[in-house]
C-alpha positions as CSV (number, residue, x, y, z in Angstrom):
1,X,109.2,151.7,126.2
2,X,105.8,151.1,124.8
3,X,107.7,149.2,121.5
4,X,109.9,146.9,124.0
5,X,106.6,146.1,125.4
6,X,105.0,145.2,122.4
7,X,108.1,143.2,121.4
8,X,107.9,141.4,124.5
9,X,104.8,140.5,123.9
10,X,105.0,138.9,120.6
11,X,108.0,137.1,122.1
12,X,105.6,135.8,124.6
13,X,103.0,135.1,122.3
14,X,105.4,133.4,119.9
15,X,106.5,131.2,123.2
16,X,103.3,130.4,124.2
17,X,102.2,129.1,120.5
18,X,105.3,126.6,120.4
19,X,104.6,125.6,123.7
20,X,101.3,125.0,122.7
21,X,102.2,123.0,119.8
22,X,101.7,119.5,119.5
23,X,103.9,116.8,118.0
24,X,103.1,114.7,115.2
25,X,102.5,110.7,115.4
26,X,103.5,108.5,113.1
27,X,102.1,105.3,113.8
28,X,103.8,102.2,111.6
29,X,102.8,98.4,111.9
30,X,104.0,95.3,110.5
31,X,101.4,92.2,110.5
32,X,102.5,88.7,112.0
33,X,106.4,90.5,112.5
34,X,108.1,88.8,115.5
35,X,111.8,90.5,116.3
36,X,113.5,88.9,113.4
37,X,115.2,92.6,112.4
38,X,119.0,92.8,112.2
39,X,118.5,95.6,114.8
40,X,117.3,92.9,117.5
41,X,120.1,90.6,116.8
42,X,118.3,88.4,114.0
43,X,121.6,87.0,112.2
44,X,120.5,87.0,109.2
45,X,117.6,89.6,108.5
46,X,118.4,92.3,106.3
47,X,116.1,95.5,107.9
48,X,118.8,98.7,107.5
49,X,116.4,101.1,107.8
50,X,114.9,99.8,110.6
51,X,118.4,99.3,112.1
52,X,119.4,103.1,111.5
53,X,115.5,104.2,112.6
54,X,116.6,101.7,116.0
55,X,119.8,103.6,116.1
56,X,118.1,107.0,117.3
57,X,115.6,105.6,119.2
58,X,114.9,103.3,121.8
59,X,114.7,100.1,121.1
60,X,112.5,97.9,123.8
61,X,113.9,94.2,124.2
62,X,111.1,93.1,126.1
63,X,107.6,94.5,124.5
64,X,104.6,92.3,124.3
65,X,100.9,92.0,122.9
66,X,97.8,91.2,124.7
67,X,96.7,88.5,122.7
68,X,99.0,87.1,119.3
69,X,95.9,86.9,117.2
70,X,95.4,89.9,114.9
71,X,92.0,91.3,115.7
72,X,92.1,90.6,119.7
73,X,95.7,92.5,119.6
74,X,94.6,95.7,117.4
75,X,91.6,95.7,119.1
76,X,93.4,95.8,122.8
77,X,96.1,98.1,121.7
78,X,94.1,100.7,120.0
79,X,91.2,100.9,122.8
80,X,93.9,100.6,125.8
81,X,91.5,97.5,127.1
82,X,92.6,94.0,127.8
83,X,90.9,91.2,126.2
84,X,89.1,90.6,129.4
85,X,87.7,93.8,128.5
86,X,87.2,94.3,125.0
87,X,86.0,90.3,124.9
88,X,87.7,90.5,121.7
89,X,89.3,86.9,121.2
90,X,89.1,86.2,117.4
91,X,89.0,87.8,114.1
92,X,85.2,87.5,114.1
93,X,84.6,89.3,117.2
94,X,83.7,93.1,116.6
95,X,85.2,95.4,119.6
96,X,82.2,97.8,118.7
97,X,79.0,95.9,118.9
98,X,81.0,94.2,122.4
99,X,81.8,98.1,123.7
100,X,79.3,100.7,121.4
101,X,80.9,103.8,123.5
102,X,84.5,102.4,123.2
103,X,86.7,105.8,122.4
104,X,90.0,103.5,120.4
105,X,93.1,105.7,120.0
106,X,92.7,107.5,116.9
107,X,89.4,108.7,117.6
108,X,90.5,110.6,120.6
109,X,93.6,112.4,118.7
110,X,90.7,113.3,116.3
111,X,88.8,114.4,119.4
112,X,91.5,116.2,120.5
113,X,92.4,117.9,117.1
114,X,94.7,115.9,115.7
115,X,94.0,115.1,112.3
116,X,93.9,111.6,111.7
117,X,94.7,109.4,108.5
118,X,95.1,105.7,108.0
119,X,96.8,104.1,105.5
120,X,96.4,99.8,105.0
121,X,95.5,97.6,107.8
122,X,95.5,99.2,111.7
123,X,92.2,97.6,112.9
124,X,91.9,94.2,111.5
125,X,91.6,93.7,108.2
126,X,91.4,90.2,106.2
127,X,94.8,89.9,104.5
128,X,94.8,88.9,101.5
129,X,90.5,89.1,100.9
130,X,90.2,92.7,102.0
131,X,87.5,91.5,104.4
132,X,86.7,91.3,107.5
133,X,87.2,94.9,108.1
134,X,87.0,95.6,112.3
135,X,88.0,99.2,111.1
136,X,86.8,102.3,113.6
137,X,84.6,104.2,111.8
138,X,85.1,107.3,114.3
139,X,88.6,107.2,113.7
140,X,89.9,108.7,110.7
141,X,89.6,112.2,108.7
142,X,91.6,110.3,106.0
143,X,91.5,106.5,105.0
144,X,92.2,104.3,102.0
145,X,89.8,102.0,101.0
146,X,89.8,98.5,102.1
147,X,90.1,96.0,98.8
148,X,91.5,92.6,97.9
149,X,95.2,92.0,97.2
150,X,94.2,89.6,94.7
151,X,95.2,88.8,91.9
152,X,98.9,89.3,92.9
153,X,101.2,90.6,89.6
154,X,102.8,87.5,87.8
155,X,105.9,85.0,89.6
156,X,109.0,85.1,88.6
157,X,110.1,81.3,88.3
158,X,112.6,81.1,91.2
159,X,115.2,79.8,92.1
160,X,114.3,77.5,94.6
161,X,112.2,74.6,93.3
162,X,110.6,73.9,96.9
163,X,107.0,72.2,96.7
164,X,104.6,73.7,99.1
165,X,100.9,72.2,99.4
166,X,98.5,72.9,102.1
167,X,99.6,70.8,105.2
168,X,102.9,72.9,104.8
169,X,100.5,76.2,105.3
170,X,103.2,78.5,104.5
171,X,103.2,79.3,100.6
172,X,105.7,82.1,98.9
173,X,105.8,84.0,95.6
174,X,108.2,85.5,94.2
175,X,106.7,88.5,91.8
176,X,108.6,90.4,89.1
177,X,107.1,93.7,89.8
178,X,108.3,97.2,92.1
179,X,107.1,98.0,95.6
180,X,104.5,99.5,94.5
181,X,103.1,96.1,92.6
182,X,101.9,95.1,96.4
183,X,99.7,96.7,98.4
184,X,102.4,97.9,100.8
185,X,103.7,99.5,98.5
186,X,101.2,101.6,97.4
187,X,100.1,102.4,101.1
188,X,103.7,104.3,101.7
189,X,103.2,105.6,98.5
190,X,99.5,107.0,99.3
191,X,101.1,107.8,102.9
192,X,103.9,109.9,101.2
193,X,101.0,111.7,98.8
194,X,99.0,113.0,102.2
195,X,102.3,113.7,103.9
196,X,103.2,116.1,101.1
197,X,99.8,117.4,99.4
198,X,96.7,116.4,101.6
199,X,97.1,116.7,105.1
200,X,96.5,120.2,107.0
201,X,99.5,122.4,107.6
202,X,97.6,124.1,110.9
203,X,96.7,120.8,112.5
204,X,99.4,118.3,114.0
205,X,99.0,114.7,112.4
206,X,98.3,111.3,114.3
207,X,99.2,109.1,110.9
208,X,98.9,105.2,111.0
209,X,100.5,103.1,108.1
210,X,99.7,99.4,108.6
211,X,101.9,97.4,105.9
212,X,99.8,93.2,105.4
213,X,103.8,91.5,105.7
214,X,105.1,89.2,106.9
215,X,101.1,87.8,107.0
216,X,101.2,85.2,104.8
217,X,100.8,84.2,101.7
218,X,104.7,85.2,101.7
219,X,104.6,87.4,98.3
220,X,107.2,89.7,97.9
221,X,109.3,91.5,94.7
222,X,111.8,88.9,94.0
223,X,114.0,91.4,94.5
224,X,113.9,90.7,98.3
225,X,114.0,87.3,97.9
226,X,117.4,87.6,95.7
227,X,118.6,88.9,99.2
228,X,118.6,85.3,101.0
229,X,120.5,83.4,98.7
230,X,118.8,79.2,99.9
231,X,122.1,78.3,101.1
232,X,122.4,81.1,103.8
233,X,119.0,80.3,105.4
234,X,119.4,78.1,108.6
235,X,116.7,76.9,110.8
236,X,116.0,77.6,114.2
237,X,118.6,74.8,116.7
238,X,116.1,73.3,119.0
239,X,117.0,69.8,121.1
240,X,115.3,66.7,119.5
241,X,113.0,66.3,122.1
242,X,111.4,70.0,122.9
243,X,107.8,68.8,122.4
244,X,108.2,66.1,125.5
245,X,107.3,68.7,128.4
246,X,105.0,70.9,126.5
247,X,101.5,70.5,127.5
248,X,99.3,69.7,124.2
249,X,97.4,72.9,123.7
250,X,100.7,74.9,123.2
251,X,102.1,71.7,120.2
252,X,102.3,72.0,116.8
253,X,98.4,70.2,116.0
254,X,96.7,72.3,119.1
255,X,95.4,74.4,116.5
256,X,94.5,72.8,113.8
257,X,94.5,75.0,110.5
258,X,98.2,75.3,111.9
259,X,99.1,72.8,111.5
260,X,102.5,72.2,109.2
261,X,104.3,69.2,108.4
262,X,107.4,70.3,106.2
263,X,110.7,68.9,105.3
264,X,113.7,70.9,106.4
265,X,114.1,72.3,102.5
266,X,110.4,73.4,103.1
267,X,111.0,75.3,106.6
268,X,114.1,77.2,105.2
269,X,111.9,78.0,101.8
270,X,109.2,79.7,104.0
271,X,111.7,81.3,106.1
272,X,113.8,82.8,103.3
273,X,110.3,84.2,101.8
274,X,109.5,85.6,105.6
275,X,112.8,87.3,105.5
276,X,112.7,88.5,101.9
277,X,109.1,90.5,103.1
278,X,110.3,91.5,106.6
279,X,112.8,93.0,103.6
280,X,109.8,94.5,101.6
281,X,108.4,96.7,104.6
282,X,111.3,97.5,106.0
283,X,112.6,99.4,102.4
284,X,108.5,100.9,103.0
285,X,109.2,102.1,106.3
286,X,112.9,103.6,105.1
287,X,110.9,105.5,102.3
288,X,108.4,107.2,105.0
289,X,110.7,108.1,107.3
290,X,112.9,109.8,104.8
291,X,109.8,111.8,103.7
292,X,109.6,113.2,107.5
293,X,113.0,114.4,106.8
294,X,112.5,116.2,103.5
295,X,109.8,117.9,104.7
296,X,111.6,119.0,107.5
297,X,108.8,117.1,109.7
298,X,111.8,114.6,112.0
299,X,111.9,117.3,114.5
300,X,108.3,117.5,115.1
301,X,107.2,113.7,115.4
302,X,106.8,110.6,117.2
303,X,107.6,107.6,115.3
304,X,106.3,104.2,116.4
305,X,107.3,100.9,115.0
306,X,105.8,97.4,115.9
307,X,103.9,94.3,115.2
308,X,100.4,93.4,116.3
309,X,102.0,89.8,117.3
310,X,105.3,87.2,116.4
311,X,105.2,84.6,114.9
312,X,106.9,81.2,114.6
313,X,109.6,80.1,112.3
314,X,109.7,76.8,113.1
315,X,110.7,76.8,117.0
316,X,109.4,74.4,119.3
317,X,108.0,72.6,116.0
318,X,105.1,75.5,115.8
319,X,104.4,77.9,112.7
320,X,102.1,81.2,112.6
321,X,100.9,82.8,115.8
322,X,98.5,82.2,118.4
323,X,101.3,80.4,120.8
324,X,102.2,81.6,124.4
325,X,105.8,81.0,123.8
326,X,108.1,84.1,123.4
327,X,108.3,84.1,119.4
328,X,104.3,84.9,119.0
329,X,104.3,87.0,122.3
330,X,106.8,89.1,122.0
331,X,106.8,91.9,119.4
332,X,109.4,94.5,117.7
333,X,109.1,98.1,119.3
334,X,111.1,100.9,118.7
335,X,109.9,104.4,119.8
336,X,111.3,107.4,118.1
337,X,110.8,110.9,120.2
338,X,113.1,114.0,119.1
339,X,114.6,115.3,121.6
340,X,114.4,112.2,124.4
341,X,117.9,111.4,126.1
342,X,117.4,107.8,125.8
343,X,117.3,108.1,121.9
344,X,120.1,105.5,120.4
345,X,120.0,103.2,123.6
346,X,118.1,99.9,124.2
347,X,115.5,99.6,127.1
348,X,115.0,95.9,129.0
349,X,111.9,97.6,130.5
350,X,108.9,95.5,130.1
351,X,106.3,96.8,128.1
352,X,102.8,96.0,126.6
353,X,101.3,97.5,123.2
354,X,98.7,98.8,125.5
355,X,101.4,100.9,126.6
356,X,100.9,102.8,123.2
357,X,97.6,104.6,123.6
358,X,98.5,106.5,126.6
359,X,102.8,106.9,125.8
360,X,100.9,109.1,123.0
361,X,98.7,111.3,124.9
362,X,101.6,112.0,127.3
363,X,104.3,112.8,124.7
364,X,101.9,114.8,123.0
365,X,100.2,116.8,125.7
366,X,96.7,114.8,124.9
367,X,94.8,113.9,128.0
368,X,95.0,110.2,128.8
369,X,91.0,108.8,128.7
370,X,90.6,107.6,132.2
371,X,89.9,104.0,130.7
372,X,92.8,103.0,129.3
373,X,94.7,100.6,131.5
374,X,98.6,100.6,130.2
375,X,101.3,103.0,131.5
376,X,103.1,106.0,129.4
377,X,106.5,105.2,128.8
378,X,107.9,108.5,128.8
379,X,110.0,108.0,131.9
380,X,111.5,104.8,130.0
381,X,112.2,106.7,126.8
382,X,114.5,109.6,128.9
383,X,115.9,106.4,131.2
384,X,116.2,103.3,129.8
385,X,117.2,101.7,132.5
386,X,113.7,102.8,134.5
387,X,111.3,99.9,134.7
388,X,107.4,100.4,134.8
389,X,106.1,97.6,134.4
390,X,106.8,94.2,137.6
391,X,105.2,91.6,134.4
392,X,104.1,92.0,131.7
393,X,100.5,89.5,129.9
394,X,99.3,87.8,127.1
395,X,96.5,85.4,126.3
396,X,95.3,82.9,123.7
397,X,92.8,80.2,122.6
398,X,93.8,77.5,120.8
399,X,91.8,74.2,120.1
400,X,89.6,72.6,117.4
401,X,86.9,75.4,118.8
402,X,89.2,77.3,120.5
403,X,88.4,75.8,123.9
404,X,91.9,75.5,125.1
405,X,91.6,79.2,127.5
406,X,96.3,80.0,127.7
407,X,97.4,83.2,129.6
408,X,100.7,84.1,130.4
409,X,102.9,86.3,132.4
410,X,106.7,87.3,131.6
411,X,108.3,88.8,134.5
412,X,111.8,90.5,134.1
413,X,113.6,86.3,134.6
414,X,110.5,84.1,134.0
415,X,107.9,83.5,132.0
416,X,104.7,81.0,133.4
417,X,101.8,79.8,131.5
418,X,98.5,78.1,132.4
419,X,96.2,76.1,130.0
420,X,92.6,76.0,131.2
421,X,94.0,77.8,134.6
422,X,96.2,74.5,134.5
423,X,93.6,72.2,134.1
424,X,95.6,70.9,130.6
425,X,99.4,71.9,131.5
426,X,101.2,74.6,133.1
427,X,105.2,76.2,131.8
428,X,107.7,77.4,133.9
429,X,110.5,78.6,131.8
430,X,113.3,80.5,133.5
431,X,115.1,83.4,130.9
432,X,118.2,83.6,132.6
433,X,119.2,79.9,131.7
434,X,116.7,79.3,129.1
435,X,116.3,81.9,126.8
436,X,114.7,79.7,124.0
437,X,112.3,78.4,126.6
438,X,113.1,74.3,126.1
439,X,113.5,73.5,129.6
440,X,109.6,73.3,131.8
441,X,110.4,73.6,134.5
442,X,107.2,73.7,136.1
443,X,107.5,69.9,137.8
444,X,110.3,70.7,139.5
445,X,110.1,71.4,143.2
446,X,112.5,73.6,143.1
447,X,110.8,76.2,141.8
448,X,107.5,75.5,143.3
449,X,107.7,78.8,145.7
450,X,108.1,80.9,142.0
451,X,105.5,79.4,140.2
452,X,103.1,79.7,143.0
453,X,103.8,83.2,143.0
454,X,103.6,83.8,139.3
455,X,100.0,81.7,139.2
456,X,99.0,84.2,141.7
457,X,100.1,87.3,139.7
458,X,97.9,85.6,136.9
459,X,94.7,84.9,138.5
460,X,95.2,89.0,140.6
461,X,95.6,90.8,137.5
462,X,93.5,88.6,134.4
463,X,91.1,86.9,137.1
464,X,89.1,83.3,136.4
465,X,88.9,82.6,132.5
């Protein structure tokens, strides 16, 4: 009796330690990546590890940012705040010296733990200078050092004899070295070293990998530029006149170091050097996620890929980020957790990168800081069909000086934005007909009850700018 005691004991005690146990985090982010993967449809992006990493997860159709400008995004999605909040609303802004308490995500799991490594740019971080590092200094019990991309590794003469000059704002460069000749590169292949040699076996991991592409300059290894032969690239099909209804904050000139004036050659030059580095990190991404498998790690960890932001191709005559319209708004999110029943399906749910911080604590058993103000989306990841979220927000500045003050809200069918509180030009742009978003139909009576009622949804939840 007294040894089936004892053995039930240890049973229990062996119980109680894997219930007890904590899952691992891997935390993956593109920079300036809007959904232009083959597993979101794109027609001509080649991303197959992303696709097969898509095709056991759930993939989110509708997931947005806060604010498409890199530091006010990171800053918002790795505190849990809004913008209203962190008063983060360009690159130069420090979410520290504006909040000196603020507890950002991976400084909790550290709190909490976790044991906590970063690997490239997960705070902002100047890309290509290696300045203007926002990083949390609280955050990390492992980090590579910030330094300058530059010099990049020698062009290969290409293919493509496309002229690109300042106005056009969008230069590429092809390189004749490996991955690990880039920066990405090297921070999978720094991520792969800690994975297999440096971290702790006795603590569970929270592990962020930020890879610099798609951020311009466009530099890749002409390898993944010999996958987008000129002649396949097409640009985006928008009707000749898109820019008459679109209030001038949101053009192509409301901010002016945007500003691009290309001929069609040039847009499908940039474009084939966007895809050929949406290329480059995905085959990144592929090699880290492999590593979880042969270290027998898959079973035991969260993987999260997305973007800080979009960013334009070209629609709605607009390149880069910093727009209200769906391309910069909307990001790539795919969320990996073993075991969930809504792994291999896609989820319409609405979601918001502030969503991250506390979708973490709850899949991990972490206490959710009272602060943060998104929503776990564990209920969406065992039903995909469950919706959390009535609308989901984003804001921007745009301007000489940034004066021009956008927010916007994207409900399940609409999506509405304000300029100045609508001072200089309000949208109205219904999904279900107008996917692309070429129609405002904010002038039109017949939709004044709706855009009433989505103004009022902005000024309840992000108040008077």
């Amino acid at each position: 009796m007294k040894v089936l005691s004892v053995a039930l004991m240890l049973i229990a005690l062996q119980v109680a330690v894997a219930e007890e146990k904590r899952m691992n985090v891997l935390l993956l982010m593109a920079d300036d990546l809007a959904a232009t993967l083959g597993c979101y449809g794109h027609p001509q992006a080649k991303t197959p590890h992303l696709d097969a990493l898509a095709g056991r997860s759930v993939l989110f159709t509708r997931a947005y940012c806060q604010f498409p400008h890199c530091n006010p995004s990171r800053s918002s999605m790795m505190s849990g705040l809004r913008p209203n909040k962190t008063r983060v609303t360009n690159n130069e802004d420090n979410l520290y010296k504006n909040i000196p308490d603020v507890l950002t995500m991976p400084h909790h799991f550290r709190q909490q733990g976790y044991e906590t490594a970063r690997c490239g740019k997960i705070f902002h971080l100047g890309v290509p200078s290696g300045l203007e590092s926002m990083d949390d200094p609280k955050a990390w019990t492992f980090g590579t050092p910030f330094k300058s991309e530059l010099p990049y590794p020698p062009k290969r003469k290409s293919s493509v004899d496309v002229k690109t000059g300042k106005k056009q704002g969008i230069g590429w460069q092809e390189i004749e070295g490996d991955d690990p000749s880039l920066c990405d590169g090297q921070f999978a292949d720094t991520a792969i070293d800690w994975l297999k040699n440096k971290r702790s076996k006795a603590s569970p991991f929270f592990l962020a990998v930020g890879f610099h592409r798609p951020h311009l300059p466009l530099v890749a290894p002409a390898s993944y530029f010999d996958q987008y032969p000129m002649e396949s690239i097409t640009l985006p099909d928008a009707p000749p006149d898109d820019e008459r209804d679109i209030p001038e904050p949101a053009r192509n000139g409301g901010v002016p170091g945007y500003t691009v004036h290309t001929t069609p050659e040039q847009r499908r030059a940039a474009i084939r050097g966007y895809l050929a580095c949406v290329s480059y990190v995905d085959a990144q991404v592929g090699r880290l996620v492999k590593t979880l498998s042969e270290l027998g790690l898959e079973d035991d960890t969260i993987v999260l890929f997305t973007s800080d932001h979009g960013w334009h191709l070209g629609e709605h005559g607009l390149w880069h980020k910093r727009s209200l319209f769906e391309e910069s708004a909307r990001v790539p999110l795919i969320l990996h957790v073993p075991g969930a029943k809504g792994n291999g399906s896609k989820s319409a749910s609405l979601v918001e990168l502030l969503d991250v911080f506390p979708t973490f604590c709850e899949l991990t058993g972490v206490p959710t800081p009272e602060h943060v103000e998104g929503l776990s989306l564990k209920g969406v990841i065992n039903d995909p069909a469950k919706a959390i979220h009535d609308a989901a927000f984003t804001q921007a500045r745009r301007g000489k000086s940034a004066e021009h003050w956008g927010r916007s809200v994207r409900t399940a069918r609409w999506r509405c934005t304000e300029w100045d509180e609508g001072k200089n030009g309000i949208e109205l742009y219904d999904h279900d007909s107008d996917p692309y978003e070429y129609e405002n139909l904010a002038a039109d009576p017949a939709h004044a009850d709706t855009l009433k009622a989505l103004r009022e949804l902005l000024s309840h939840r992000l108040g008077q700018q």
